[in-house]
N, C-alpha and C positions, 0 to 999 in steps of 0.2 A: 352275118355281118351286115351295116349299115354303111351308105354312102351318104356324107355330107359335101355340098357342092355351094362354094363360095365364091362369090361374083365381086371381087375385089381387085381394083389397079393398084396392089401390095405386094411384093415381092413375099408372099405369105410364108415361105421356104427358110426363109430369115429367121421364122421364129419357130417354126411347124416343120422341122428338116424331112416328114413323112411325107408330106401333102406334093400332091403333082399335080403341075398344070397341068389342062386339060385343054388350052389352044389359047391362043395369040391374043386372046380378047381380054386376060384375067380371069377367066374361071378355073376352079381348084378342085379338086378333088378329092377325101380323106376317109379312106373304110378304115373301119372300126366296130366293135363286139358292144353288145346291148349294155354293158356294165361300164364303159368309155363313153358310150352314147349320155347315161344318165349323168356322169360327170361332166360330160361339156354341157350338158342344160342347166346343171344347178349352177357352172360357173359364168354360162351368158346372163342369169337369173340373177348372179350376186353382180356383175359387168350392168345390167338392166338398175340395179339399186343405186351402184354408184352415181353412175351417170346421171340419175333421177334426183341425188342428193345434191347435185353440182348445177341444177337446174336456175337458179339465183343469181349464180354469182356472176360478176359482169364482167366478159370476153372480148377479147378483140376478133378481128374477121377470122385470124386464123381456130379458133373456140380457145386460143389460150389466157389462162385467166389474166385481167387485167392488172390484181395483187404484185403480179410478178415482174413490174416495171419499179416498184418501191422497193424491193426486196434485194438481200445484198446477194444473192444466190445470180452471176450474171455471166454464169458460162453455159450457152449453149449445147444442148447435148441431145441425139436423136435415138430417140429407147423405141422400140417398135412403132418406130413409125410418128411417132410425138416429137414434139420437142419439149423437154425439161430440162429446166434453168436447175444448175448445180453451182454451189459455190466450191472457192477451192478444197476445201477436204472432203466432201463430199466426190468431186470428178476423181481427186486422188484414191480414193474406197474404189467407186466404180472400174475405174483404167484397171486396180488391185485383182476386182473381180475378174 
């Protein structure tokens, strides 16, 4: 088994229901088998791509894209931890989910 030990002010349990804190300050803690191991790298690996693709495009302070103040999509909605602008059928799908 492998421990992975993330130092994040996220309420990381939100999305990870496995992972325990490990004290007061945000750090996390989540064992896991060599075969889970190589899945969370290729998925920080494809997380590493995105992010690098989005490198351009021009944000406000909070890193959210600036597009998103033209755009009819103007409901607020907090997805781990983001905020993404949803228009109405879209929040309606989601709430669905």
């Amino acid at each position: 088994m492998r421990t992975l030990r993330i130092s994040c002010m996220y309420q990381m349990d939100e999305v990870i229901p496995e992972i325990e804190p490990k004290d007061d300050i945000g750090i996390w803690h989540l064992t896991f088998c060599k075969t889970c191991r190589s899945s969370m790298l290729s998925s920080l690996e494809q997380w590493r791509l995105e992010c690098i693709s989005r490198r351009d495009i021009v944000k406000d302070s909070d890193g959210c894209p600036e597009e998103w103040y033209d755009s009819p999509a103007n409901i607020p909605v907090r997805v781990n931890g983001a905020t993404v602008m949803m228009t109405e059928e879209e929040y309606q799908k989601y709430m669905e989910d």
